[in-house]
N, C-alpha and C positions, 0 to 999 in steps of 0.2 A: 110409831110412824115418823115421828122425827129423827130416830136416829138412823133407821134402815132405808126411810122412802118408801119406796115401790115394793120392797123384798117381803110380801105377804102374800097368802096360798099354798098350795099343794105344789103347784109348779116349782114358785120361787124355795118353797123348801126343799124342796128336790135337788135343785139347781146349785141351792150353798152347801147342802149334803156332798153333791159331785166333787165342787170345788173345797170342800176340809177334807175328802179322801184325797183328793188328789194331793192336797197340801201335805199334809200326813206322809204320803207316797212317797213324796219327796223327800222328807226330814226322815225316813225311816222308820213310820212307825205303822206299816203294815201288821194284820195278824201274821201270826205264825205260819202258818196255810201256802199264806202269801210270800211271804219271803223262802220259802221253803222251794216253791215253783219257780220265784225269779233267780235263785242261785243256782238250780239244779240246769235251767236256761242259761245262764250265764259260762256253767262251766261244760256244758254241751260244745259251747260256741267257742269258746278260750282255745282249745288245742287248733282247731280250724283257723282263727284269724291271726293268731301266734305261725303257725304256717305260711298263712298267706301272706303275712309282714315279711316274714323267711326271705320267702318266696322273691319278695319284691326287692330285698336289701340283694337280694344275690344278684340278680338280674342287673339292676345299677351295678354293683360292683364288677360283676364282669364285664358292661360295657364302659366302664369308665378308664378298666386297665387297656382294653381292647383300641380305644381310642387314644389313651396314652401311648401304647407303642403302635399304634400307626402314625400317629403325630412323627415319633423317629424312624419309622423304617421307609416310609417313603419318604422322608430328606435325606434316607440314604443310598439312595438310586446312581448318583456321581461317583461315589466311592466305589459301590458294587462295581460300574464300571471300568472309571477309571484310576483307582486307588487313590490313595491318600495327597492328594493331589488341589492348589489352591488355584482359584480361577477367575478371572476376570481381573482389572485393572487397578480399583480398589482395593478389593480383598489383598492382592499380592503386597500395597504398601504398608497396611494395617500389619498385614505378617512379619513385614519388614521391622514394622516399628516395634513389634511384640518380642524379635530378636535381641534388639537394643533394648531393647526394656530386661528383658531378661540377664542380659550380658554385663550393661553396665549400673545398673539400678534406676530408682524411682527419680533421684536429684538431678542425676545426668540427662535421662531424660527428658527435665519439665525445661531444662538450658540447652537441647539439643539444637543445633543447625544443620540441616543437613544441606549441602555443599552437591548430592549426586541427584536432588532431586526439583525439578524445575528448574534443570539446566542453560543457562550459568549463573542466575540470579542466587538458587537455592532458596528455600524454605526453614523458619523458623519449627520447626515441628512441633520445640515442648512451648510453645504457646498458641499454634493454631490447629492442634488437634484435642478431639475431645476422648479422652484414653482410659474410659471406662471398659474398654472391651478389652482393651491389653491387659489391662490390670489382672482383669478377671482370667483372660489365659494364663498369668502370669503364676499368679495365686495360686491356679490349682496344677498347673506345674512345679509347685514349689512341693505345693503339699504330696503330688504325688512323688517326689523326689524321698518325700519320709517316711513313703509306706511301705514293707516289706513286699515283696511277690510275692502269694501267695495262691495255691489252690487245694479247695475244699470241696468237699461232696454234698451235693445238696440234699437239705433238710428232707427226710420223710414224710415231711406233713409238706413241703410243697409237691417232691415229687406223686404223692396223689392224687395232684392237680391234672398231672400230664396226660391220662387220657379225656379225661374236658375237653381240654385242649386239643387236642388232636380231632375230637368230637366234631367240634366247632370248625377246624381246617377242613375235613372232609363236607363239611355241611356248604364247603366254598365261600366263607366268611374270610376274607383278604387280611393280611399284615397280622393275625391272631400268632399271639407271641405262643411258641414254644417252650416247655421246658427244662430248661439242660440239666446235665447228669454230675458236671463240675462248675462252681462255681470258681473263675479264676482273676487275676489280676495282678497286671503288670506297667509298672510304670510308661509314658507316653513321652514320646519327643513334643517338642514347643508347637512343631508343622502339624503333628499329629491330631494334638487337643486342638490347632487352630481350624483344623478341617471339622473337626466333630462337636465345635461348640454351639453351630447352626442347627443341627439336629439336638440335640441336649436341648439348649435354649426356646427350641419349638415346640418341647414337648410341655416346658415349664409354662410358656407362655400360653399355649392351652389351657393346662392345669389352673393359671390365676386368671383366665378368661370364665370359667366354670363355675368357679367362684366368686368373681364379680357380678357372674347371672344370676348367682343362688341367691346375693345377698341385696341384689336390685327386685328379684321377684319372689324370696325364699322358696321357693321351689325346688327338690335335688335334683329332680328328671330334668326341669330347663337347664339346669348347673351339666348336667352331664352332656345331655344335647349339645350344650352349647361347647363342650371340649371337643366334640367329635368335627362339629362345625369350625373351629376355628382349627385345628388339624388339618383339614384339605382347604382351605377357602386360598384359591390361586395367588391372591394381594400378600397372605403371608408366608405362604409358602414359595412366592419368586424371591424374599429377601432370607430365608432362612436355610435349604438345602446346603449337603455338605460342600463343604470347600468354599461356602459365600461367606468369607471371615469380610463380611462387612457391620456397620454400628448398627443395624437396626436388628440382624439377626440376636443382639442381647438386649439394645434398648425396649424392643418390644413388650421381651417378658419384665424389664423392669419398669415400664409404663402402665400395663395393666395392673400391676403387684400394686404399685403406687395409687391409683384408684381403687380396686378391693379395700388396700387399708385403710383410703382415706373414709369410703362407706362404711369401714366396719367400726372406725373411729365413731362414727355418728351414728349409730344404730339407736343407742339408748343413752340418756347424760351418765350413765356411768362405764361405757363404752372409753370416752377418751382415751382412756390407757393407751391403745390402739396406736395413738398419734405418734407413741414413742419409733414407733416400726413406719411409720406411713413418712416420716421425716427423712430418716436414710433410707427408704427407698429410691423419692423423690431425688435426693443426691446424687444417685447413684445413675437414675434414669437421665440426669443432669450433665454428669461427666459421660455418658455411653453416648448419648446421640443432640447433636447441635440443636433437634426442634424440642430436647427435652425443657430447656428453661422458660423458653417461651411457649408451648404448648400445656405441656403436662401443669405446669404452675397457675399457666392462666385457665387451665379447665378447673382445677381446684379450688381457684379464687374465686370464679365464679359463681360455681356450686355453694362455696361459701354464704358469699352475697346473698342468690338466691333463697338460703335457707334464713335470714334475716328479713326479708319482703314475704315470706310464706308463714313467717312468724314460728318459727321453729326453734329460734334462736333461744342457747340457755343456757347454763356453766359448763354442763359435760362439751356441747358444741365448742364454746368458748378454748376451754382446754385444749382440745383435738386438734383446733386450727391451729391455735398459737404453738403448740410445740410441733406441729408439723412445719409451719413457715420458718420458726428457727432453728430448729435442729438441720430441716431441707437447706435452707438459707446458709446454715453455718457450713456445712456439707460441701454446698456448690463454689461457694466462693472460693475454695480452696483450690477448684480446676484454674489453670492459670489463661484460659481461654475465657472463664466467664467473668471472674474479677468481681467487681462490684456491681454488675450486670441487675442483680435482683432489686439494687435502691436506686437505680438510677437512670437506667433503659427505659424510652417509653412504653415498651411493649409491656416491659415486666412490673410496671408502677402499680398496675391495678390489684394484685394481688398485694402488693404493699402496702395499697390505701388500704383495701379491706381488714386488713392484721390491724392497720391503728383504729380503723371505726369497731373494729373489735371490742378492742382495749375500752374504747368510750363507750360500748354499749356495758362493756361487764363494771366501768365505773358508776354506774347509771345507775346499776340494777343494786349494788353494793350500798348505793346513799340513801336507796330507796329502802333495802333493809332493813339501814343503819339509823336512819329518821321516822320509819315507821309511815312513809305517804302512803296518802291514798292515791286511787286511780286517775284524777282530775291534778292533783299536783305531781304526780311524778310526771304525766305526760309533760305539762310546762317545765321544769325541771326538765327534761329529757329533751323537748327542743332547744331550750335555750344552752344546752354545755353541745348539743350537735351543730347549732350558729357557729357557736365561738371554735368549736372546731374547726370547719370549713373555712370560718375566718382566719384563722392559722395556719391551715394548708395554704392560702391563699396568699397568703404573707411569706410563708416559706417560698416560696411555690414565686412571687415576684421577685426576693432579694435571691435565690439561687441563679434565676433563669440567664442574666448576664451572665453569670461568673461562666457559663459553659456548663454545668455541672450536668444538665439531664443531656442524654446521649442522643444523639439521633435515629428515624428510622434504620433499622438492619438492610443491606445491601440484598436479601432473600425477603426483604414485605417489600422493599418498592421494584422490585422483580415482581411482584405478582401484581401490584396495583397500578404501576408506573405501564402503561401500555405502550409498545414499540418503544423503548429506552432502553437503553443499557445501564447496566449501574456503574460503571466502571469498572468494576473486580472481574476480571479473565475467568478467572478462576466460577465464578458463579454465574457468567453468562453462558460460559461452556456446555453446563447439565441443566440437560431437561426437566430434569425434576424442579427445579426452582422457576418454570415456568406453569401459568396456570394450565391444567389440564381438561382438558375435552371431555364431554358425558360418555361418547362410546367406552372410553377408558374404567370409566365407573363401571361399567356391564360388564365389562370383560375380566377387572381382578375382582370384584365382590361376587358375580352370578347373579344364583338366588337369594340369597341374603338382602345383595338390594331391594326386590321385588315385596322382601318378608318386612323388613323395614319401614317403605312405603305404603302397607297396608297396616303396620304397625301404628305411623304416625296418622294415616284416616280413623282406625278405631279408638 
């Protein structure tokens, strides 16, 4: 009675009877009988759910290709038009610039003045453009310059794809890719690749949209969904159709790339590795488009942060951030536009602080290690080296502020906070887009998305 309690009777014998077959059941040690009926069930079922997985990997796969080349063939609606053809005001300088880029190299460029544009003053170009898009026209002009022409027959295992396909085109499924009978390929003029890197670059920024959703929700179906959705959603596809050889039609896809990496950095402490990719990404979204240093940096920083207040915080994390801010950091300062931008801008300080309260949490965690505290003294420990920290930011932070050393608000935050004021710069009073925008605007390039989002953030 003492060791069992209650557990006497016919009932309660019964009852721990159920419970040691069951137990049993578990560990395998059914009679013979028995496991004889659950394998013969087991392998009834195996070809069927083996199927049905089939089934299911097909279906995503077809619509993720499906979604990928609709993502390109409706940004290529201008072209069909009106052929290879650059347009709008922007786009035609960026092409310009990608000429010169081309013609005289990288060095010429970053010293370039150009004398024919903002006439008579002229424009510094290789220090107030930001020429991750040229580069990358650049690049793959170069490399197509070393590939042979070449045309080959397409493989027998995909041409027996082609009636699917077709399948699917009659079923009135739009932009469902076809497939050819030669695969071919010939090198592109500079104007060529600058027309079709809006479409290219729309499909990729899908593609890392997809993936950003799988690795926020692990989900494949939301990961595909969400390629198909960001393929038509009006906001990205006004800056990415052919011939918009403008910065966001590439910063896009290297914005989101940048965020997948930096998530997939964090997934688990031994993720870090990640951070090595998620740093030049960041760079790269850095030299492609002006709101990369300041947006994409400080989204990161933050998420940082945050993952320190949720108590998340822990050597893989550690890792991930720090070699993402410096390898990003080492990256970006080499655009001649951002300079030192990342240590000394107020916009971009915060993600700087967060890298050093990094460093002092991983020294923290290191003493605590190394001395063997417990939970009561590492906490004191731990406030008292984050005091002396803040007191040394603080110190730094009074003997810099004279010399001039932190920078001022950017001429694009007091344009959106500074109401009715000009900031002075012609140049950025000019475009609307550096002014705050109206909600109707929000309906009109998001849709439904907005609508999904809003109920997003209620549930």
């Amino acid at each position: 009675q003492a060791r069992f309690g209650s557990s006497f009777g016919p009932r309660a014998h019964h009852a721990q009877g159920l419970r040691v077959a069951r137990r049993a059941g578990r560990q395998g040690a059914l009679p013979p009988h028995g496991r004889r009926r659950m394998s013969a069930a087991s392998a009834a079922l195996f070809l069927p759910r083996q199927a049905f997985k089939a089934g299911l990997i097909a279906i995503q796969v077809a619509l993720l290709v499906w979604f990928a080349y609709a993502a390109y063939e409706i940004r290529m609606y201008p072209i069909k038009d009106f052929g290879m053809i650059i347009h709008e005001f922007d786009p035609w300088f960026n092409y310009r610039a990608t000429e010169y880029l081309a013609e005289h190299g990288l060095s010429k460029f970053f010293t370039w003045y150009d004398y024919d544009s903002w006439y008579p003053i002229g424009r510094p170009v290789g220090t107030t453009i930001y020429p991750g898009m040229q580069m990358t026209a650049v690049a793959i002009w170069e490399a197509m310059k070393r590939l042979p022409a070449f045309q080959v027959a397409t493989p027998s295992v995909v041409l027996g794809l082609a009636p699917f396909a077709r399948a699917a085109q009659n079923m009135g499924l739009m932009y469902f890719p076809s497939v050819p009978k030669v695969i071919s390929f010939t090198p592109m003029s500079v104007n060529d690749i600058c027309c079709l890197i809006p479409p290219w670059f729309g499909t990729i920024a899908s593609i890392f949209t997809g993936l950003l959703a799988y690795e926020i929700s692990r989900s494949v179906n939301a990961g595909v969904m969400t390629v198909g959705i960001m393929a038509v959603i009006p906001a990205h596809l006004m800056r990415s159709v052919g011939g918009e050889f403008d910065n966001e039609a590439v910063a896009v896809a290297a914005i989101v790339a940048t965020f997948w990496l930096w998530l997939r950095s964090v997934r688990n402490p031994k993720s870090w590795l990640w951070g090595l990719l998620s740093g030049p990404a960041y760079a790269y979204a850095a030299a492609s488009w002006g709101g990369g240093p300041l947006f994409v940096l400080n989204m990161v920083g933050i998420h940082a942060g945050m993952l320190v207040l949720l108590g998340r915080f822990n050597s893989g994390v550690h890792k991930a951030y720090t070699l993402f801010w410096i390898i990003g950091t080492a990256g970006a300062v080499q655009i001649p536009v951002i300079g030192w931008q990342p240590i000394r801008s107020l916009e971009q300080l915060g993600p700087f602080l967060v890298f050093l309260g990094y460093q002092v949490l991983a020294f923290c965690d290191w003493q605590r290690r190394r001395s063997k505290m417990d939970a009561s003294d590492f906490f004191r420990f731990r406030v008292r080296v984050v005091a002396i920290f803040i007191g040394c930011l603080f110190g730094v932070a009074v003997f810099l502020y004279p010399m001039g050393y932190f920078g001022p608000l950017s001429s694009r935050i007091r344009g959106l906070f500074v109401k009715h004021t000009k900031t002075g710069n012609p140049l950025v009073d000019s475009v609307a887009e550096h002014q705050p925008a109206n909600s109707g605007m929000y309906a009109s390039y998001l849709n439904l998305p907005l609508d999904y989002a809003l109920l997003d953030y209620a549930l």
